[in-house]
Every structure is written in C-alpha cells, then in structure tokens.
TIFI-683211 format. One record per residue (C-alpha): x negated, y negated, z; residue in three letters. Coordinates in nm, 3 decimals, decimal comma, always signed. Each point is the difference from the previous one (the first is absolute). Layout:
<nodes>
X;Y;Z;ALA
...
</nodes>
This chain:
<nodes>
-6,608;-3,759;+12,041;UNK
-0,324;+0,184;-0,020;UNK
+0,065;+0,219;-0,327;UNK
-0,366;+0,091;-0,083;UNK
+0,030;+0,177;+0,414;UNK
+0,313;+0,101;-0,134;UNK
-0,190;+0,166;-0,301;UNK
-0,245;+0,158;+0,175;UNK
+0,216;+0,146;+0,259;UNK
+0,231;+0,119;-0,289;UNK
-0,382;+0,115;-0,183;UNK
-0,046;+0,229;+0,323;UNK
+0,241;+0,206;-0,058;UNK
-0,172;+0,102;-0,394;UNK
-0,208;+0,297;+0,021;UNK
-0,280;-0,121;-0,198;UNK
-0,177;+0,364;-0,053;UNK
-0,384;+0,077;-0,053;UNK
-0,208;-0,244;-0,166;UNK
+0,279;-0,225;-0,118;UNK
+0,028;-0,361;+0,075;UNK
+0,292;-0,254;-0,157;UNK
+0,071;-0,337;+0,085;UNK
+0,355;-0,153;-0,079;UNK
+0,159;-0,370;-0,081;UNK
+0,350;-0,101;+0,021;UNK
+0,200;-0,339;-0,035;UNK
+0,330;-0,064;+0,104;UNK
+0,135;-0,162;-0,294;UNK
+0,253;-0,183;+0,180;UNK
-0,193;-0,181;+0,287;UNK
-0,318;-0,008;-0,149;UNK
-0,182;+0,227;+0,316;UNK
-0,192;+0,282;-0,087;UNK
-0,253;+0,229;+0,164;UNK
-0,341;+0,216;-0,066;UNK
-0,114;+0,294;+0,103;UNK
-0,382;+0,138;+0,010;UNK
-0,235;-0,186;-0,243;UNK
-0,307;+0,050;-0,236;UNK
+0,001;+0,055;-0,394;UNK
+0,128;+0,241;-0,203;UNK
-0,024;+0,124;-0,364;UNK
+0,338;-0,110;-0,188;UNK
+0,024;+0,325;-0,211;UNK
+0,310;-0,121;-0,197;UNK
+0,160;-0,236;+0,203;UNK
-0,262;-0,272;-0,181;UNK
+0,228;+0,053;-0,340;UNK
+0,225;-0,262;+0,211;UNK
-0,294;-0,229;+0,046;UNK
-0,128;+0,046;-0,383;UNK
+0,366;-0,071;-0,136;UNK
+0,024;-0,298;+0,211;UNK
-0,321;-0,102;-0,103;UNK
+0,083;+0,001;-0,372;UNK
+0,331;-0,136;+0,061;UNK
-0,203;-0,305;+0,173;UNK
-0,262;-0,012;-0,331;UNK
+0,308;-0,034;-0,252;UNK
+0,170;-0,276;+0,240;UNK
-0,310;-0,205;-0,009;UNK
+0,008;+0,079;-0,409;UNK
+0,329;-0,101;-0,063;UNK
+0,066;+0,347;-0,121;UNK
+0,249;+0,282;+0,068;UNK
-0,181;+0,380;+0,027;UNK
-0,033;+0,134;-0,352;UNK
+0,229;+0,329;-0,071;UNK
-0,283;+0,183;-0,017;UNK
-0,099;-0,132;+0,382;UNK
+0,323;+0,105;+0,112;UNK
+0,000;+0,332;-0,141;UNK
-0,285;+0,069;+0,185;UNK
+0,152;-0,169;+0,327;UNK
+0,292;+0,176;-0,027;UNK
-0,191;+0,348;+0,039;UNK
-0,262;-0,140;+0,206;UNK
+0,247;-0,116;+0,298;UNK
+0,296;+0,245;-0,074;UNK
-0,208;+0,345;-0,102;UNK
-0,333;-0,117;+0,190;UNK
-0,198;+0,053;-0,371;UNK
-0,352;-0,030;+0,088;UNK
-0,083;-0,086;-0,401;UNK
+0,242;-0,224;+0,011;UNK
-0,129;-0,197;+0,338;UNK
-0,362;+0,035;-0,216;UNK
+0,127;-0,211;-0,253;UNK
+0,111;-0,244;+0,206;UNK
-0,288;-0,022;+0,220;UNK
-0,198;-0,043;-0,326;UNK
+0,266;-0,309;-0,075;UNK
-0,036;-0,172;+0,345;UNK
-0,381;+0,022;+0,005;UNK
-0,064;+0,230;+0,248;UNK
-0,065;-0,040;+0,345;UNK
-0,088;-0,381;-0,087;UNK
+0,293;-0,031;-0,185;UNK
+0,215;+0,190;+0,331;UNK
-0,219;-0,198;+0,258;UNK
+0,071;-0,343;-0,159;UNK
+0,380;+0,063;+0,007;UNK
-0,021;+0,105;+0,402;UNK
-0,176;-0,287;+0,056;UNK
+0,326;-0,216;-0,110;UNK
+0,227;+0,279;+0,149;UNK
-0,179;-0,063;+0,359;UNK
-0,172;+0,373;+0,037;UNK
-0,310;-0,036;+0,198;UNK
-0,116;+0,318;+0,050;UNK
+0,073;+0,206;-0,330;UNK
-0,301;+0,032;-0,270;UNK
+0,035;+0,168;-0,325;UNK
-0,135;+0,305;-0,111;UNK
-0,335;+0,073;-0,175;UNK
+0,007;-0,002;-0,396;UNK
+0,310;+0,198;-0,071;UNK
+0,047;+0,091;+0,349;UNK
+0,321;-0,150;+0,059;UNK
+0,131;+0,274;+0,215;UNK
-0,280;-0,051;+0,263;UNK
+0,070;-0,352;+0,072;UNK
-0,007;-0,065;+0,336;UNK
+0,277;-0,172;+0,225;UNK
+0,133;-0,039;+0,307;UNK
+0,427;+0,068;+0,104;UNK
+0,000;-0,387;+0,097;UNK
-0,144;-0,087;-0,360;UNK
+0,302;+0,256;-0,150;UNK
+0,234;-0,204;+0,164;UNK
-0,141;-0,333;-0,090;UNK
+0,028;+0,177;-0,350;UNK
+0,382;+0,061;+0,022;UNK
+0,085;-0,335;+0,116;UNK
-0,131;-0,110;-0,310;UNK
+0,198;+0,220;-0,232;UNK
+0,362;+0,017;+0,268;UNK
-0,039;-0,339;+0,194;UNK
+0,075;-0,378;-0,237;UNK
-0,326;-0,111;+0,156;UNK
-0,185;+0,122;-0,221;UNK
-0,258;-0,093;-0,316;UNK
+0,203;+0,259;-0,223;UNK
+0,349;-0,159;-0,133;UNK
+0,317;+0,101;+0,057;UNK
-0,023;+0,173;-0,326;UNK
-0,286;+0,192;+0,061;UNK
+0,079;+0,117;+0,359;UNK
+0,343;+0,147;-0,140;UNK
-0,174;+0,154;-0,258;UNK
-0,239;+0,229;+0,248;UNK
+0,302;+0,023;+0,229;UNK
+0,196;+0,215;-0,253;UNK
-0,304;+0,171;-0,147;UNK
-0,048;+0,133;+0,369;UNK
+0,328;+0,067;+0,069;UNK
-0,042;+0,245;-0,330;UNK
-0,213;+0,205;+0,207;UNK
-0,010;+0,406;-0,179;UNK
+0,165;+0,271;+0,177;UNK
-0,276;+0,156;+0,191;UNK
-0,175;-0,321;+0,103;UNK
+0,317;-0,137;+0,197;UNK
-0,207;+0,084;+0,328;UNK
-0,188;-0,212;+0,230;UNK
+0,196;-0,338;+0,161;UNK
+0,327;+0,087;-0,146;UNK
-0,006;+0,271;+0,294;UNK
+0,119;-0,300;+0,214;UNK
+0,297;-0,160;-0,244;UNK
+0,385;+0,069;-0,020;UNK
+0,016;+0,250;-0,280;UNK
-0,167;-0,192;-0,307;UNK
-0,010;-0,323;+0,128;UNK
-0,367;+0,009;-0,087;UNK
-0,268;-0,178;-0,241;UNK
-0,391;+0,182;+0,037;UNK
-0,271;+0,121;-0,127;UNK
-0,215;+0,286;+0,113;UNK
-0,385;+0,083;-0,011;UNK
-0,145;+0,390;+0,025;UNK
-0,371;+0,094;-0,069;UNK
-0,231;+0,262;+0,119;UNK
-0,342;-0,111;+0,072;UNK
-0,247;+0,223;-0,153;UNK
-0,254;-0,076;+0,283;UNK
+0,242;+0,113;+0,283;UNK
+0,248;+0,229;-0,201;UNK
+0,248;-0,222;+0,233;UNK
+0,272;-0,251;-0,128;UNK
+0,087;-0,346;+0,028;UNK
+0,378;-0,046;-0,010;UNK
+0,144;-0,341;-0,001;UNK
+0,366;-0,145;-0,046;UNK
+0,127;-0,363;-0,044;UNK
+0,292;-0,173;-0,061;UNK
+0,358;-0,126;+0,075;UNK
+0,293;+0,222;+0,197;UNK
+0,308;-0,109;+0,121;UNK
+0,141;+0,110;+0,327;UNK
+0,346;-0,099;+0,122;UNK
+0,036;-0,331;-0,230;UNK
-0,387;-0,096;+0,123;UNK
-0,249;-0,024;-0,230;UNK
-0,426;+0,086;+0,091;UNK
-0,323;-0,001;-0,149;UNK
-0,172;+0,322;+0,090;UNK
-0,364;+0,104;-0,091;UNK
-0,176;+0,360;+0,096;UNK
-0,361;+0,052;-0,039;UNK
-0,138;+0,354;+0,099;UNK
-0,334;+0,214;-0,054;UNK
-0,118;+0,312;+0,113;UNK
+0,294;+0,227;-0,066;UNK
-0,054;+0,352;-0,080;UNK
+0,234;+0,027;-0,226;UNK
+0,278;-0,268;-0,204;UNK
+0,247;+0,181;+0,148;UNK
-0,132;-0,095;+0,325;UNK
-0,078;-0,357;-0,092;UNK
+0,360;-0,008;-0,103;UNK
+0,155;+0,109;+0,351;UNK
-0,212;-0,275;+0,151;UNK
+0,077;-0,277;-0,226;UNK
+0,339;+0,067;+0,062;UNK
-0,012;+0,028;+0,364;UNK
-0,207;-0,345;+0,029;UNK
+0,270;-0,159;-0,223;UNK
+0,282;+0,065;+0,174;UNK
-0,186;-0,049;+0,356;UNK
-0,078;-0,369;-0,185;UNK
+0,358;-0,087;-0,031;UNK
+0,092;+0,151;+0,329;UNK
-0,163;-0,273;+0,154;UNK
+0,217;-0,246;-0,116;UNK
+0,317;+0,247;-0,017;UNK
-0,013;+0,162;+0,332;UNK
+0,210;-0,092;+0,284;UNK
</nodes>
C-alpha cells in the first residue's frame, strides 16, 4: 500500500491558507510503514527541547552518569512548561549546536543543524528528521536506553494545560505523548508552529511530526497542525 499517496491525498483535503507551508511525518508503530508529506527545513521553535534532552541524556550514558537534580529540574520545566531559561541551560550543558549536532549524528538525523550561539529555537529540521527523532526516544532501536527513553516519555506525557495541542488532535482522548513549538519571526511577524510526538488511536500506536511556517497567527498555525496530524494518521486509519 502506497501510504505517502495515501498522505497526500488525505494532505489535499488541508486548507493550507496564505503564506503557510507544513510538511508532516508519521510511522505506524505496528508495521513499521510510514509516510511524508512536502519537504524542506524548518526552524524547530521548541520542539528541539526533545532533541536537547535526548542529547544530554546520550552525554550522561556515555559518562556513566545519571542527570544531576539540578538537570532535571530544569528538564522537567523545559519539556512539561516549555521554559525557554530552562532549555538555555541545557543547551549551555550539551554544548550547543555541536554538542546537539553530534548527538543527531548517532540518532541518524541528516538534515537538522543546530542553532547559532544561543539560538536553539532556530535550529533547522526537516518532519522526516522529527520522526527519526522520536524513534529514538519511543522505538528500542535506539542509542538512548530503556531508561532514558521512559524518562522523556513521561516528561512529555506531562505536557501543561494549554500546550496539550498539536498531534494529540489525532489520539483517543489522552492517549498522547508530545511536544509543541510556537515562535513569531520578527522578520515576517508570521509563526512557525510545529508538533511531535506519540498518539494512540484504537489500540495503534504512531509517530507523528508537524512542521509549519508562515502562519499569520498561532492560532492559525494551531488549526493546521492539527488538521495535518490527523490527515497523517488517516492514511493509515481510513478505510
């Protein structure tokens, strides 16, 4: 079965408005297919606080080390509450974008560069790279131990009332693990809007990732996230 035609027939039926553009990933846990939609980079906003946990969590494997309390404290917020001071620190930690790059190396992202100096928010990525990403922290294949994936699991199935938008649009009720990304571009006044993570629909787990620019507003960005998630898991739910 073709389910990236399936995608993009499911993708036609998004009203994509203005200047916008996304691009979407999905796995089907289960049998291992998955599909893409639309292509080119995009600027993480704060969907790269899964990438710079994982990346930390990698750095204290290769230590011998468990995250320090203080480390998790600012995990905790930085994944759960989206704390920007909090992903800072942690960005600090890893090294920066050679510190984030080094770590997607091992992961297998190809096409996702860190930021500039303590840019971490405009690191640029693609939905395929996203989904690479969450095999790492939801799939056993993966550089991260069992430890350490459960440990970002729970963190984003924490998510804070008001950010429980974005891929969970397509689960059964709360049957969801994500994290979201919002930021308005100064240059455009537009905004990049981005979801990833785990839902659960009818027993079946899936990898989604939504990557978006161009909206006019988050609200907007929102509605089309949402729309692209559940189209993404309509092509392996329909019929």
């Amino acid at each position: 079965m073709d389910h990236d035609a399936l995608l993009a027939k499911a993708m036609a039926s998004v009203t994509v408005p203005g200047d916008a553009e996304v691009s979407v990933a999905v796995l089907d846990v289960g049998s291992g297919e998955s599909a893409t939609y639309g292509s080119g980079s995009f600027d993480t906003a704060s969907i790269v606080k899964v990438d710079i946990l994982a990346a930390l969590l990698l750095q204290a494997q290769d230590a011998g080390r468990q995250l320090t309390a203080q480390e998790k404290a600012y995990a905790t917020a930085m994944i759960e509450s989206s704390d920007n001071d909090s992903a800072t620190a942690l960005w600090n930690a890893i090294g920066q974008a050679s510190g984030l790059d080094a770590a997607n190396e091992r992961f297998g992202l190809t096409d996702t560069e860190g930021g500039d100096g303590a840019l971490w928010g405009l690191t640029r990525t693609t939905a395929a790279d996203q989904l690479t990403l969450l095999q790492q922290v939801f799939g056993e294949d993966s550089e991260l131990s069992a430890a350490s994936r459960a440990y970002v699991q729970g963190l984003m199935g924490e998510i804070a009332v008001g950010q429980q938008w974005g891929v969970s649009a397509a689960a059964d009720g709360s049957a969801w693990a994500l994290k979201n990304g919002w930021l308005p571009r100064s240059t455009t006044g537009l905004w990049d809007v981005n979801s990833i993570g785990r839902v659960t629909v009818d027993g079946q787990d899936y990898l989604v990732a939504v990557v978006s620019n161009g909206n006019a507003t988050q609200a907007n960005g929102i509605t089309l996230v949402e729309a692209a998630a559940r189209a993404a898991v309509s092509a392996f739910t329909a019929g």
